[in-house]
N, CA and C of each residue as an Amber inpcrd file, in Angstrom:
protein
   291
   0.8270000  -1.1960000   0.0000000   0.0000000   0.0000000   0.0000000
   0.8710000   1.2600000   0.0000000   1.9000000   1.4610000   0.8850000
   3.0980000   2.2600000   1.4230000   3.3690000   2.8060000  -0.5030000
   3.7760000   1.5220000  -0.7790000   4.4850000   1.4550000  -2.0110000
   3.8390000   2.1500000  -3.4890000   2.6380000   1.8960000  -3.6660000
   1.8990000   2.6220000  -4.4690000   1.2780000   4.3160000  -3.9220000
   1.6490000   4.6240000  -2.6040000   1.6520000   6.2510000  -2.6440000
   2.8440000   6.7080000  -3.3060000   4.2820000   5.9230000  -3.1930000
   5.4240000   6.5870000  -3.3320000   5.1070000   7.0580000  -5.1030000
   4.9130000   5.5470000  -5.6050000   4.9300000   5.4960000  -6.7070000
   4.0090000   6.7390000  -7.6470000   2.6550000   7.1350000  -7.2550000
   1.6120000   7.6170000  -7.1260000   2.7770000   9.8260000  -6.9130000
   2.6880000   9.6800000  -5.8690000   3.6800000  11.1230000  -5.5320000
   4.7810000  11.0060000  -6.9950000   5.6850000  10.2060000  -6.9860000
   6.8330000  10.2890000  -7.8940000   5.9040000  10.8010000  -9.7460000
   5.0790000   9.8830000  -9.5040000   4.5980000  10.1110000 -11.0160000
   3.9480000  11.4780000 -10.9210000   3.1020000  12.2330000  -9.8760000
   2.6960000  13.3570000 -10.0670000   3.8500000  14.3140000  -9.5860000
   4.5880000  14.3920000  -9.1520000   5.5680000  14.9760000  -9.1880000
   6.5610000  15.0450000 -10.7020000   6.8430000  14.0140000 -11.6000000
   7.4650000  14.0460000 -12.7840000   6.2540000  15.0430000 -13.4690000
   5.0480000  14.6710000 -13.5730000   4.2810000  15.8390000 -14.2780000
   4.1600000  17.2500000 -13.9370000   4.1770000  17.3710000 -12.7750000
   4.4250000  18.6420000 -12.0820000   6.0720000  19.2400000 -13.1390000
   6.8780000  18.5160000 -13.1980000   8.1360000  19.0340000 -13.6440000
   8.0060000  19.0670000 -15.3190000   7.2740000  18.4610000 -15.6840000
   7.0910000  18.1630000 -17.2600000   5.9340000  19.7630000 -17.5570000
   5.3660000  19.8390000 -16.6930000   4.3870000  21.1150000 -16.9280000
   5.0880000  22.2040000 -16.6930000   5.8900000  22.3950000 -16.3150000
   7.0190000  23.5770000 -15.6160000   7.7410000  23.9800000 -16.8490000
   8.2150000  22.5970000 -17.2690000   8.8630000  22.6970000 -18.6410000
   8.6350000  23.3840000 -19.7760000   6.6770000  22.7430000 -19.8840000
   6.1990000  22.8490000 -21.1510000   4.7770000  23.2950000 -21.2460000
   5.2380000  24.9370000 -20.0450000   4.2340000  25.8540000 -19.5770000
   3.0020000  26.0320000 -20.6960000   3.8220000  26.0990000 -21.8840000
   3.0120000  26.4220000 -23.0780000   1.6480000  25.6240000 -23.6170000
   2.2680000  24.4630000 -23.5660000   0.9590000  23.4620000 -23.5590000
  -0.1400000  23.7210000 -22.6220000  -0.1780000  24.2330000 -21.4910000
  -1.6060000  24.6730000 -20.6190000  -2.4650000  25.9170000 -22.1410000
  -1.3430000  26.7270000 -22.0340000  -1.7720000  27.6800000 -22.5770000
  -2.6520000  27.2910000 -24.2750000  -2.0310000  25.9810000 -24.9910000
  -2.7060000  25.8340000 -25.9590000  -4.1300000  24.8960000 -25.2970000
  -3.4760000  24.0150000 -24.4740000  -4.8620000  23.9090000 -23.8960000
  -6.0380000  24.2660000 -23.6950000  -6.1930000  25.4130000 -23.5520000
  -7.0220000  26.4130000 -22.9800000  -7.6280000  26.9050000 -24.6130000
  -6.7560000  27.4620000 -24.8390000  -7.0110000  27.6860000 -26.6440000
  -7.7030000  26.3870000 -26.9830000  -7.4870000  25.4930000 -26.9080000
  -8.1710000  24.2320000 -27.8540000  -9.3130000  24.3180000 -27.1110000
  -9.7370000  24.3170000 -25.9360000 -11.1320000  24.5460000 -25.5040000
 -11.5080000  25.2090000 -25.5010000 -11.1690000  26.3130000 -25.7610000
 -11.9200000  27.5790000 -26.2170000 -12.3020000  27.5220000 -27.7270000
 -11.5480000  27.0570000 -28.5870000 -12.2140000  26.5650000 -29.9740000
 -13.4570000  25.6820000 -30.2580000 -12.9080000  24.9180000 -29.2720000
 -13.9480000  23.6610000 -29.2570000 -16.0410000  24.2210000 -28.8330000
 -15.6010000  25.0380000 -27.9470000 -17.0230000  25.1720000 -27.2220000
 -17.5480000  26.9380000 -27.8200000 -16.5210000  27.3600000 -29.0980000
 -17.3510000  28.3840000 -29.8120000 -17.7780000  27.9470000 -30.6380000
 -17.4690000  26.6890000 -31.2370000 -17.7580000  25.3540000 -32.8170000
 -18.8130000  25.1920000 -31.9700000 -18.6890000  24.3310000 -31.3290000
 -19.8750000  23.5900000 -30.4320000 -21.1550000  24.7750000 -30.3160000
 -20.8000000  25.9140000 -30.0280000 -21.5590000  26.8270000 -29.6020000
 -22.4740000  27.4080000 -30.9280000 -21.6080000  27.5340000 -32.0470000
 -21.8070000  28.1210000 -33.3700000 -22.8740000  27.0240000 -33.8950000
 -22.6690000  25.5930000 -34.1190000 -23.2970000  24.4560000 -34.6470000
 -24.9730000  24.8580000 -34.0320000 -24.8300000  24.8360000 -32.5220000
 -26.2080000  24.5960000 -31.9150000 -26.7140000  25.5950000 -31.8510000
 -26.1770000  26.9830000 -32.3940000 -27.2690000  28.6010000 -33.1130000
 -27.0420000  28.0800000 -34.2430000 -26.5260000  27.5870000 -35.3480000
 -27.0630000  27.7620000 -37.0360000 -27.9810000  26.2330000 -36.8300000
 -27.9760000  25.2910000 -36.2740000 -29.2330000  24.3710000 -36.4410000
 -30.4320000  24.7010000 -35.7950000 -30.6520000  25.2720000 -34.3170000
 -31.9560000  25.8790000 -33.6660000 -32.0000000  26.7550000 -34.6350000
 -31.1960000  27.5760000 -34.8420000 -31.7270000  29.4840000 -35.0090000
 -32.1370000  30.2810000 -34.6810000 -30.8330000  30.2320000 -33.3870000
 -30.5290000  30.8820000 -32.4260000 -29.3200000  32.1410000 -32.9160000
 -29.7920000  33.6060000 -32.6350000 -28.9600000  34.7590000 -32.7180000
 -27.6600000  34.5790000 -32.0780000 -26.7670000  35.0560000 -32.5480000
 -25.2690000  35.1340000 -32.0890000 -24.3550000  36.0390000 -32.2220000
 -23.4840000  36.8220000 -31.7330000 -22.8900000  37.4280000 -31.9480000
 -21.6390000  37.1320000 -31.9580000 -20.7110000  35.7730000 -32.3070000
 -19.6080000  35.9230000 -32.0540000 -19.4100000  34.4180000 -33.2750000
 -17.7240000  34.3780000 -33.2980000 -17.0900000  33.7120000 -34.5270000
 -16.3560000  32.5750000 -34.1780000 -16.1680000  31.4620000 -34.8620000
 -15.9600000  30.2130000 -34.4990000 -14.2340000  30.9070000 -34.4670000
 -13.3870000  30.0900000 -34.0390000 -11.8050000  30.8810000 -33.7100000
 -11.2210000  29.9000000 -34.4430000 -12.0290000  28.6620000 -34.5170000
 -10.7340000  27.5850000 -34.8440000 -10.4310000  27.2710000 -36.3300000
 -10.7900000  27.8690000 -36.7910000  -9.7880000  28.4400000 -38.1510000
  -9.1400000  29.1980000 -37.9480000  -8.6140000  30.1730000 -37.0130000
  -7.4890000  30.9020000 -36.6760000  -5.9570000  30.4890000 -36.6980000
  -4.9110000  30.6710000 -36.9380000  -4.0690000  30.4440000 -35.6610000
  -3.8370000  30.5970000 -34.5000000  -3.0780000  29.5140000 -33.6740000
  -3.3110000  29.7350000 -32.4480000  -1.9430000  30.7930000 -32.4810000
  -2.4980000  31.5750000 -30.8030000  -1.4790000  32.5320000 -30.7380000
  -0.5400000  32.2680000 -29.8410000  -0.5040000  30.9190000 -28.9580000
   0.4990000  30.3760000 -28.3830000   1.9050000  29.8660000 -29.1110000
   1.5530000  29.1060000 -30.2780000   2.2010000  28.2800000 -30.7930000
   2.9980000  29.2460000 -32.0050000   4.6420000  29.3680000 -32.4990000
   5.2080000  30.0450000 -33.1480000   4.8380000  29.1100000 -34.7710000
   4.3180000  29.7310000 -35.4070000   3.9580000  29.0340000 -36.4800000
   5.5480000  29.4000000 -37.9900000   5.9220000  30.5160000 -37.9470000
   6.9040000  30.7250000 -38.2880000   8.2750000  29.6590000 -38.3550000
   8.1500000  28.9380000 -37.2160000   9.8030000  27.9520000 -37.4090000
   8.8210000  27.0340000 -37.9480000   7.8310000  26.5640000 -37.1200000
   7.0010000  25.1740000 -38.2310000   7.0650000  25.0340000 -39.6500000
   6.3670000  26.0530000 -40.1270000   5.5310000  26.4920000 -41.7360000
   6.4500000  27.5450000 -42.3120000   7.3160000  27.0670000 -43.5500000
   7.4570000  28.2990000 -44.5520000   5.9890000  29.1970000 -44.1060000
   6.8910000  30.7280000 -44.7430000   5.9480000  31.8710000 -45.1140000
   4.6640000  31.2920000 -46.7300000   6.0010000  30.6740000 -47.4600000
   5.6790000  30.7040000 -48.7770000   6.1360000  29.8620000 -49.3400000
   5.9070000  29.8130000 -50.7760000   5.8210000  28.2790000 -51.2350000
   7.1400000  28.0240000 -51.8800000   8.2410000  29.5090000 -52.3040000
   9.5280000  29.0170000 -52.3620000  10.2580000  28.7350000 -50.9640000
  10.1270000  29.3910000 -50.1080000  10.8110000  28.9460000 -48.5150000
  10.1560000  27.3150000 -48.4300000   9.1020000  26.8510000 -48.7910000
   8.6420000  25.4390000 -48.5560000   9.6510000  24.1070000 -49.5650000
   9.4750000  24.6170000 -51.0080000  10.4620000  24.4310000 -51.7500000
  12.0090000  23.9550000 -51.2610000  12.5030000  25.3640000 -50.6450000
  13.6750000  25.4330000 -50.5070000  14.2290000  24.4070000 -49.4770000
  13.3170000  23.9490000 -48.0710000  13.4560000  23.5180000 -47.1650000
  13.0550000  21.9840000 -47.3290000  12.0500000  21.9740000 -48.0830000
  12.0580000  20.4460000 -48.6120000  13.4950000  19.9410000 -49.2810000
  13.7900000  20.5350000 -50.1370000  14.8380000  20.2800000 -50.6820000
  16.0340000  19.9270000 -50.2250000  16.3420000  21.1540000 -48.9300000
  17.4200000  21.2000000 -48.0690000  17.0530000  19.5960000 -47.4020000
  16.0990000  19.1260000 -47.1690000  15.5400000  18.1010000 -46.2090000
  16.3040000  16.4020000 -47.0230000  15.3670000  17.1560000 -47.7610000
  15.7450000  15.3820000 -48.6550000  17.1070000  15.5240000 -49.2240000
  17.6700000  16.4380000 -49.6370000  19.3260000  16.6070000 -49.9500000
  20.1680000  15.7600000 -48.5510000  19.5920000  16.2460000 -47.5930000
  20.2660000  15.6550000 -46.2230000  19.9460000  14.2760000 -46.0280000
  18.7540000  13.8890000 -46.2860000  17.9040000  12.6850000 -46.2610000
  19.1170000  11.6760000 -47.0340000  18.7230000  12.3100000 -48.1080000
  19.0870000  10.9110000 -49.6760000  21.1390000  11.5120000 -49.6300000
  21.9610000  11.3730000 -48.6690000  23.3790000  11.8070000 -48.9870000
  23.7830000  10.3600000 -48.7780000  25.1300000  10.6660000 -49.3100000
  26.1540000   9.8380000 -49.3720000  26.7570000   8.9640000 -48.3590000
  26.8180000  10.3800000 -47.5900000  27.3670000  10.1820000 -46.1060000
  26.1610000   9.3230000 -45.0230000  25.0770000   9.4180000 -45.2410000
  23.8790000   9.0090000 -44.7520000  23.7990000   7.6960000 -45.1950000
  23.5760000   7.6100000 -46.5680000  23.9930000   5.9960000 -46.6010000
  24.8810000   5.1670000 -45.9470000  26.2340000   5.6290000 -46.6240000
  27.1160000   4.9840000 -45.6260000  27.1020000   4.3860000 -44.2940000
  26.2540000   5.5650000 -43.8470000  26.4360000   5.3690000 -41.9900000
  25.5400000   4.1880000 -42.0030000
């Protein structure tokens, strides 16, 4: 019994340190439920027909997340980075190894 509190503390304690880490994820968190329940919200005024004043978000970007290092701007930066990718991918030296 002893043995499964320790175990129990240790594991919420590693999450405690994993959330510390990766503060950011609360924050998209929050964003994803907030998308979720203006969809949700939007669906059940355009099927009743029910008045509304406000806009589904989740076609947005989120504003937590840096979308810039993810996603080229554009479709030569996408180009360019594919390229750079599979150049590294398909090498010589890569085989070898």
């Amino acid at each position: 019994m002893r043995r499964n509190i320790i175990i129990t503390v240790i594991i919420s304690l590693a999450f405690l340190a994993l959330g510390a880490v990766f503060w950011q994820s609360y924050l998209r968190f929050v964003e994803a439920c907030r998308d979720f329940g203006l969809s949700a919200a939007y669906y059940f005024c355009e099927l009743f027909g029910v008045e509304y004043a406000f806009t589904p978000t989740v076609t947005k970007y989120s504003a937590v997340m840096q979308w810039d290092i993810l996603f080229p701007s554009d479709f030569a930066g996408f180009t360019d980075a594919a390229g750079k990718y599979f150049s590294l991918l398909i090498s010589g030296e890569n085989f070898a190894g």
